[in-house]
Backbone as CSV, one residue per row, in Angstrom:
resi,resn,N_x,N_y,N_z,CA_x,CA_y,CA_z,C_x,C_y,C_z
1,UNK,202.831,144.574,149.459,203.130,143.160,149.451,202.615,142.569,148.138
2,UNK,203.151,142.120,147.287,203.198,141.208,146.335,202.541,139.829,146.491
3,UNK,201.245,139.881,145.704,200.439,138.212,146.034,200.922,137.500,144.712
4,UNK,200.953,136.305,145.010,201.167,134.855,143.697,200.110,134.148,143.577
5,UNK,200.297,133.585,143.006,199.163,132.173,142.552,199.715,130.894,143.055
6,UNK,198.565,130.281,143.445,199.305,129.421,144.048,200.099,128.403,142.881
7,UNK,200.194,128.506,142.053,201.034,127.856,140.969,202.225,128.550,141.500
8,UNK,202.487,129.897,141.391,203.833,130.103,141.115,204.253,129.813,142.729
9,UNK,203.548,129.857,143.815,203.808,129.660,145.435,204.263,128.506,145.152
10,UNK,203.781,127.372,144.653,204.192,125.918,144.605,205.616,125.894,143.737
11,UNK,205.361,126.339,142.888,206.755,126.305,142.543,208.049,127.128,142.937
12,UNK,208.016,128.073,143.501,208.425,128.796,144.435,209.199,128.005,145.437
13,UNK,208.041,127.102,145.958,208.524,126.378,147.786,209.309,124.831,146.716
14,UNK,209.190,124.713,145.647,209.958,123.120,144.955,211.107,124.163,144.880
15,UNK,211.160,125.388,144.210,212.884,125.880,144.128,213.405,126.272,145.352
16,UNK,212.970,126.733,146.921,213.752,126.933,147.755,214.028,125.534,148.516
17,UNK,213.288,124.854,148.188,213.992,123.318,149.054,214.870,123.435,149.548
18,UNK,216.068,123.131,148.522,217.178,123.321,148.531,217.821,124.439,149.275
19,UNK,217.145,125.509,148.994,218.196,126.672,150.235,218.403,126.326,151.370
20,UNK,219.755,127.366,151.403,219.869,127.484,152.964,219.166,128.639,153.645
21,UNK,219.442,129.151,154.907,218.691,130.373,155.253,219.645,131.066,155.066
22,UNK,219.506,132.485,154.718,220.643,133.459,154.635,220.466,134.977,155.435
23,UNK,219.742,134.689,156.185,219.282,135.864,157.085,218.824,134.936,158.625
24,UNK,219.055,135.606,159.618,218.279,135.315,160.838,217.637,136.042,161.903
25,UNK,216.817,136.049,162.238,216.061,136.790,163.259,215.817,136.280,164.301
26,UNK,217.065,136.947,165.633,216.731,136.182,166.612,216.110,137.369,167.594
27,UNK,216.679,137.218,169.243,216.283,137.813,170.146,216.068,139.734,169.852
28,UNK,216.449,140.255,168.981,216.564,141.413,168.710,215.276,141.999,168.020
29,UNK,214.638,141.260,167.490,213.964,141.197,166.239,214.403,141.561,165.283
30,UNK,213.290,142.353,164.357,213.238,142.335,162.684,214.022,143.712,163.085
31,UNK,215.977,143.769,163.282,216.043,145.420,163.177,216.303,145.814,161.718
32,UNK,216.928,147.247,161.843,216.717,147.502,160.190,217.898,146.687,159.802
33,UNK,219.256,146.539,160.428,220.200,145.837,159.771,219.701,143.975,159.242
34,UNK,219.177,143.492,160.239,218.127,142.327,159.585,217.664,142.700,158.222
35,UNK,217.005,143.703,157.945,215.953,144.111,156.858,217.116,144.108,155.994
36,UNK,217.906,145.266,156.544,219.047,145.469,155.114,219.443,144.203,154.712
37,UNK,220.065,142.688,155.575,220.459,141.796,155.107,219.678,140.977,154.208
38,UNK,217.958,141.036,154.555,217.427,139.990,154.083,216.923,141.124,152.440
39,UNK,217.048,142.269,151.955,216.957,143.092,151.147,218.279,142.801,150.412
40,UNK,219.279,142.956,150.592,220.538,142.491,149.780,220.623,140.827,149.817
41,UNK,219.588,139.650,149.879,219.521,138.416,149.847,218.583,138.447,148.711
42,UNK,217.714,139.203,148.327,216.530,139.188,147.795,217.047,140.334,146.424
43,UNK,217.822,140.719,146.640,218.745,141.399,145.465,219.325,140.461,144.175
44,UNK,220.376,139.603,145.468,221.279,138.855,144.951,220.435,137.479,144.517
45,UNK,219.379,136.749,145.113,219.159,135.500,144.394,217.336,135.814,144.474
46,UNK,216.603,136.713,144.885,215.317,136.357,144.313,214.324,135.721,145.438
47,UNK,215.023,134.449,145.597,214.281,133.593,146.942,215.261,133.301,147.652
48,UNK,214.334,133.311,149.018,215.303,133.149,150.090,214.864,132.695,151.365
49,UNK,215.681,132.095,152.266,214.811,131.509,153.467,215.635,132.725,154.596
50,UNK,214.786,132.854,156.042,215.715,133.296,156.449,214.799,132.468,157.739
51,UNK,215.588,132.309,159.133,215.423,131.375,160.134,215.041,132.295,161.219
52,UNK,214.465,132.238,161.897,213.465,132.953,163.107,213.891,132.271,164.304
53,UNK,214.029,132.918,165.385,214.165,132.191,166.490,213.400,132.650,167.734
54,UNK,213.293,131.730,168.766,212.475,132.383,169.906,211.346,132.853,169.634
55,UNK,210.630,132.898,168.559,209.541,133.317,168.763,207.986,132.480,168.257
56,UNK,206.946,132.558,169.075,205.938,131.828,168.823,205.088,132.121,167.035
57,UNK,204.266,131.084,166.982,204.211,130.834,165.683,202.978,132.300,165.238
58,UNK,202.239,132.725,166.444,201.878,134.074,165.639,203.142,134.811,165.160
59,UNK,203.745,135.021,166.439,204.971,135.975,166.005,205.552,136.217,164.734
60,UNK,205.837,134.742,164.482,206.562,134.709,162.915,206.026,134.952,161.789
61,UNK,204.459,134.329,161.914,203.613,135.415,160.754,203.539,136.770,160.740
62,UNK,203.387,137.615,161.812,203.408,138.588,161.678,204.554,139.635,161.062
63,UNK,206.154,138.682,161.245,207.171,138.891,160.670,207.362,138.685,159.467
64,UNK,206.614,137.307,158.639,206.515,138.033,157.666,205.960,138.561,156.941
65,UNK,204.698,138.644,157.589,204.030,140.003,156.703,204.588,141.156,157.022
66,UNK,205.444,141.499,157.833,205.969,142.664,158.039,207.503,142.719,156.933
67,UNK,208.037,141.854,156.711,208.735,141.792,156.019,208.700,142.216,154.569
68,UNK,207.818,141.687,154.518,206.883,140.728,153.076,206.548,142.705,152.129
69,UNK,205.769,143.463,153.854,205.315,144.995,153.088,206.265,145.674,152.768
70,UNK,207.131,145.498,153.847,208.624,146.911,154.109,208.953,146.745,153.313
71,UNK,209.693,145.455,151.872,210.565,144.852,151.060,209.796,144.959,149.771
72,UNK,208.195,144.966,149.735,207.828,145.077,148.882,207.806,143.505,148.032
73,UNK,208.008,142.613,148.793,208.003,141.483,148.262,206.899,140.348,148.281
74,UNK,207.136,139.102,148.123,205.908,138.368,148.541,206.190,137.082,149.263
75,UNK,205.329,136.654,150.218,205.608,135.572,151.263,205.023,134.230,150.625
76,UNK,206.106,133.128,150.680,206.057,132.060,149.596,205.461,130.713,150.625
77,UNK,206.375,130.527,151.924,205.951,129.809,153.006,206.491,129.900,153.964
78,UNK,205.908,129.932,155.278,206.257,129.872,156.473,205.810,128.692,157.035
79,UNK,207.346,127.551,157.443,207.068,126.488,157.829,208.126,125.924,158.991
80,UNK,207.505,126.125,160.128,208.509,125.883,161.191,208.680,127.198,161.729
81,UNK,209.942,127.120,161.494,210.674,128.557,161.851,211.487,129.007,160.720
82,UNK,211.082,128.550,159.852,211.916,129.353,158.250,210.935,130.026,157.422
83,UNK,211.022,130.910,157.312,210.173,131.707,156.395,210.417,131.724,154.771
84,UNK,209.586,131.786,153.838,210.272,131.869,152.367,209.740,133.149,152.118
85,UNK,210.567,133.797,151.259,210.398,134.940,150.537,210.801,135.185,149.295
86,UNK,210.058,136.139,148.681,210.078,136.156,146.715,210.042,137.444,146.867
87,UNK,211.117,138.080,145.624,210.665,139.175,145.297,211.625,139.358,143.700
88,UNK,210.839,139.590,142.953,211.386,139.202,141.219,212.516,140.278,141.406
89,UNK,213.497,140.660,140.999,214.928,141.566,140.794,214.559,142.082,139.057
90,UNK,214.292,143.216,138.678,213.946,143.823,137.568,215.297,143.719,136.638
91,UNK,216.158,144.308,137.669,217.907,144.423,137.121,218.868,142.857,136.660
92,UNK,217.678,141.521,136.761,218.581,140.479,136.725,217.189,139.827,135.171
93,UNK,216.814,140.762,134.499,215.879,139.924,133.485,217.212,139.310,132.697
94,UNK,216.186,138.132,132.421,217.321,137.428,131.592,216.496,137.564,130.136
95,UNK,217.375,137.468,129.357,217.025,137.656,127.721,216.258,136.174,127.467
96,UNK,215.296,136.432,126.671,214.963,135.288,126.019,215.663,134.018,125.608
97,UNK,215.280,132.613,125.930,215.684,131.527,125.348,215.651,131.414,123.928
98,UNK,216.843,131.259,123.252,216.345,130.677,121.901,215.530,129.812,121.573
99,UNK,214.779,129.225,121.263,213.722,128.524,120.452,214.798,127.283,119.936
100,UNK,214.996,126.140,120.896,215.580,124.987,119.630,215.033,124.668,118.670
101,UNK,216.075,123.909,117.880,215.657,123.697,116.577,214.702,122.594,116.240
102,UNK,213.961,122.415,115.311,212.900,120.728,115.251,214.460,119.831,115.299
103,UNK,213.913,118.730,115.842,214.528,117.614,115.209,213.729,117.093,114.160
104,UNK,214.890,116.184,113.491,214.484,115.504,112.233,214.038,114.603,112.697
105,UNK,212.738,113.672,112.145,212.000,112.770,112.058,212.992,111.656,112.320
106,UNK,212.425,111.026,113.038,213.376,109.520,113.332,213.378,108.612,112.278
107,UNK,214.064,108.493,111.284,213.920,107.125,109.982,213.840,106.181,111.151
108,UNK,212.926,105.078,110.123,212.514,103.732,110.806,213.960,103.020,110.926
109,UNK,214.473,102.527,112.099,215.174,101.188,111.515,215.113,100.101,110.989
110,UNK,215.765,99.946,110.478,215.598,98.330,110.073,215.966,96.898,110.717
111,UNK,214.874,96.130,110.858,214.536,95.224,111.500,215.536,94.293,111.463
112,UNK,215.842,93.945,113.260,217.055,93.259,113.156,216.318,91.689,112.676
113,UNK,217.442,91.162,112.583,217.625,89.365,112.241,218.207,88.888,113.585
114,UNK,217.251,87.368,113.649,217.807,87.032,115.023,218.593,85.994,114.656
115,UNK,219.183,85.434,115.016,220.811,84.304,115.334,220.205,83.342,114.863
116,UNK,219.979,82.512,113.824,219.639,81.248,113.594,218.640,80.995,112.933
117,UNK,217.854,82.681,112.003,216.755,82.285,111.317,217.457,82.852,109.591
């Protein structure tokens, strides 16, 4: 299992806001086809929520730390019944940002004139 800081956890839980869940775990539990889905979610975008059902709030921790080891990933937040999960994708590095350019110094303007002086 993969630990963060809580810097990158915080920023982590500001970028999944927005998700939806893309995995669910209901009456069956965590089977492997679950795993496979929430493993090809964590392929394709990195973070991900996936939604838990029926089960009490130990339960769901324990899911995802069970998740969290099998996947090799790391657990971002569990809140409710949605779990967050991180796990960096090696195969999706993105190349360096270019470096913009300086801007040029702002010339002063010149001072307007008002209507009647």
């Amino acid at each position: 299992m993969i630990e963060l800081s809580s810097s990158q956890r915080r920023a982590l839980r500001a970028r999944a806001h927005g998700l939806k869940p893309v995995a669910s775990i209901s009456q069956n539990g965590l089977t492997d086809a679950v795993l496979a889905e929430i493993d090809r979610g964590l392929k394709a975008h990195e973070l991900i929520k996936v939604r838990v059902y029926g089960t009490e709030r130990g339960g769901r921790t324990a899911l995802l730390v069970d998740i969290c080891t099998r996947l090799e990933a790391a657990p971002v937040q569990h809140i409710g019944n949605i779990l967050v999960v991180f796990r960096k994708n090696p195969d999706n590095a993105k190349p360096a940002q270019p470096q913009p350019k300086p801007r040029k110094a702002a010339t002063p303007a010149s001072p307007r004139r008002r209507p009647g002086k």
